[in-house]
C-alpha positions as CSV (number, residue, x, y, z in Angstrom):
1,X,-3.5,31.5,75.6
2,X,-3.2,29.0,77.7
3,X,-5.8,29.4,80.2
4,X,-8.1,29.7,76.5
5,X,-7.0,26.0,75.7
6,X,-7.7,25.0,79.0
7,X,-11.5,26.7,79.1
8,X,-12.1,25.8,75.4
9,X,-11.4,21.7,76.2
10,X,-13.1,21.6,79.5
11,X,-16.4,23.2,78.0
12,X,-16.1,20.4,75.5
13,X,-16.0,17.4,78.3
14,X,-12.1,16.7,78.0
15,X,-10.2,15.8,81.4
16,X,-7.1,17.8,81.6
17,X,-3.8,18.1,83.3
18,X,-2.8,21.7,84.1
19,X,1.2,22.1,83.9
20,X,2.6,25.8,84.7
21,X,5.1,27.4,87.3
22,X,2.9,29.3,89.7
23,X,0.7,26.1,92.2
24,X,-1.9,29.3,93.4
25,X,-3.3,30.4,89.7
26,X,-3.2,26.6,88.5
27,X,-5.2,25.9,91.8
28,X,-7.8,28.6,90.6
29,X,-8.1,27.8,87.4
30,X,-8.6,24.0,88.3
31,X,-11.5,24.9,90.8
32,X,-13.2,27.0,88.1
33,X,-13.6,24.1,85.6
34,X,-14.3,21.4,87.7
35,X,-17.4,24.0,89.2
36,X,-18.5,25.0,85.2
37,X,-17.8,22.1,83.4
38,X,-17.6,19.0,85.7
39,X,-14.3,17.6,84.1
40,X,-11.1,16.4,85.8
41,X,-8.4,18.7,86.4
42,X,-4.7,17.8,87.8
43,X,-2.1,20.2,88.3
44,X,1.4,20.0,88.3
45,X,3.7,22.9,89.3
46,X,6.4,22.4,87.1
47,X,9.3,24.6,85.3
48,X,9.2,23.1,81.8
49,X,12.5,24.1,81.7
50,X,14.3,22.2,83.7
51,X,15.7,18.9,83.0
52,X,14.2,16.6,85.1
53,X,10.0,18.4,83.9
54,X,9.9,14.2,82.1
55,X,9.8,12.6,85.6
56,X,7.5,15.1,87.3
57,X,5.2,15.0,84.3
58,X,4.8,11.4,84.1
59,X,4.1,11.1,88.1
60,X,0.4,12.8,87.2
61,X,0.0,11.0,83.5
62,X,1.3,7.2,84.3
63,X,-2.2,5.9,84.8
64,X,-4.0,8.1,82.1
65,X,-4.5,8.0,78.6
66,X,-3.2,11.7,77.0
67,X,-4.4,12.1,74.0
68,X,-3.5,15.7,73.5
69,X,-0.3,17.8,74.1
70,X,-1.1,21.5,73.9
71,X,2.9,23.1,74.3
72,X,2.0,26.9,75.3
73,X,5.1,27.4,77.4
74,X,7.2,30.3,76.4
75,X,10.3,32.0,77.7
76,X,11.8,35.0,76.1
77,X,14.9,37.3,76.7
78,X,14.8,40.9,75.0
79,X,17.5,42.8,74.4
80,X,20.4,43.3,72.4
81,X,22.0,39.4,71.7
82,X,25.4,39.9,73.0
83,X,24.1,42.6,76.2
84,X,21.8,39.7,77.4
85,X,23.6,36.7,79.8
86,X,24.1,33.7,78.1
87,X,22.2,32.1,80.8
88,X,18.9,33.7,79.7
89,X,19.8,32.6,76.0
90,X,19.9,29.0,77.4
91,X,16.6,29.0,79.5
92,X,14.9,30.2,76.3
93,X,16.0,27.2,74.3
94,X,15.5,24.7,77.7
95,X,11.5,26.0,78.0
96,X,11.0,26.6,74.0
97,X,12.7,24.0,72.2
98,X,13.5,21.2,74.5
99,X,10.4,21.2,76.6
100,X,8.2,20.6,73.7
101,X,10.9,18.2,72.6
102,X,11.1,16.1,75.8
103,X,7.2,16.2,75.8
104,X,6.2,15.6,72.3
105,X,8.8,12.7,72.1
106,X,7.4,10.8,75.3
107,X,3.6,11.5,74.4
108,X,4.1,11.2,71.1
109,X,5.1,7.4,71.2
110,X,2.5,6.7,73.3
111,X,-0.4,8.0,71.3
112,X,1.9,6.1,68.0
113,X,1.2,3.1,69.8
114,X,-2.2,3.3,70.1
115,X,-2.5,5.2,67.0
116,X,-4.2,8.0,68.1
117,X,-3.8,11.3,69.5
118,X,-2.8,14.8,68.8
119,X,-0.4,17.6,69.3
120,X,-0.4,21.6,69.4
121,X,3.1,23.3,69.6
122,X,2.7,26.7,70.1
123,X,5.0,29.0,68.4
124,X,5.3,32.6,66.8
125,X,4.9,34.7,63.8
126,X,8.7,35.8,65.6
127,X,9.7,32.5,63.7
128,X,9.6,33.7,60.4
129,X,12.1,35.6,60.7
130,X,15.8,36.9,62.5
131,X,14.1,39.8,64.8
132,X,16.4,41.8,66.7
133,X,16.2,42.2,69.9
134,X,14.2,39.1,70.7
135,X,16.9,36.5,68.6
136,X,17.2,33.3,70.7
137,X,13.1,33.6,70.9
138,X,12.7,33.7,67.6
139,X,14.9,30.9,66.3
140,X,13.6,29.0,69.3
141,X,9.8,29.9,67.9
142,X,11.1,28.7,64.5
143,X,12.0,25.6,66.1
144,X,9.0,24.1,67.3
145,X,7.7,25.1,63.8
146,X,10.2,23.1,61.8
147,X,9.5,20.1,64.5
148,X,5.7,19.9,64.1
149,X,5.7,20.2,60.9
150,X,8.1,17.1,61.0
151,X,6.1,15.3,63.5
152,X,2.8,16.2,61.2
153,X,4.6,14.2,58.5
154,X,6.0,11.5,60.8
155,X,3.4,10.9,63.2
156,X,0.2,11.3,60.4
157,X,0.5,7.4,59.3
158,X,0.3,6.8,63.4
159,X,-2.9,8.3,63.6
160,X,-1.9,11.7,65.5
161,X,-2.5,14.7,64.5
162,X,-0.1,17.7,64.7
163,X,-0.5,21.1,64.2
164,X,1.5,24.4,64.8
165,X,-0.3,27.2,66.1
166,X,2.0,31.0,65.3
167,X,0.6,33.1,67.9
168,X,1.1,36.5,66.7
């Protein structure tokens, strides 16, 4: 989904910046669109994640104007609740809830202030609903639900648009 996003805005003229884990298939990617579709592309190998993704985010954006956030990170752990480590629990709410947090709340007031701008979360059809088996992903899912359509409301009056897309 992701690497759609990407293709879909670069075939329409937008510059992006490329955030995911792996450096090699970001580097691809990059070289294909500035061939096809002449844009800018910067990359940033980055583990949403982790607590400090804010600082390593805004070293590529602090001299560009974002004016979308498309969230398509995910992170899930499948398995029985209590038979999976709490530390896999954990990493699916650091990538799927406080990620978009962290990057919705910094962009977000940015594009407020110059009233303009949108946002994507990505989240799940998971969210609608307890599943077993894939718990912490689902509530996480049914959090970045519940927090764009807050932001819609919030943010609307601002001039940015949010939207939730529920892959599934």
């Amino acid at each position: 989904l992701g690497e759609a996003f990407a293709r879909l805005l670069a075939g329409r003229g937008i510059n992006l910046v490329l955030i995911a884990r792996r450096q090699d298939a970001l580097d691809r990617l990059a070289s294909d669109l500035r061939a096809t579709c002449k844009v800018d592309v910067r990359t940033l190998a980055a583990d949403l994640g982790q607590a400090d993704v804010l600082a390593s985010v805004q070293s590529v954006t602090a001299d560009i104007d974002v004016r979308l956030l498309v969230y398509n990170a995910a992170y899930s752990t499948i398995g029985a609740f209590i038979d999976r480590p709490l530390a896999e629990h954990l990493r699916v709410i650091d990538v799927n809830c406080r990620g978009p947090l962290v990057l919705a709340h910094h962009f977000g007031r940015n594009m407020a202030a110059r009233r303009r701008g949108g946002m994507v979360l990505m989240s799940s059809t998971a969210g609608s609903q307890g599943g077993p088996w894939i718990s912490s992903y689902a509530a996480s899912k049914a959090f970045n639900t519940v927090l764009g359509e807050a932001l819609w409301e919030e943010l609307s009056a601002s001039g940015v648009d949010v939207v939730v897309c529920r892959a599934g």
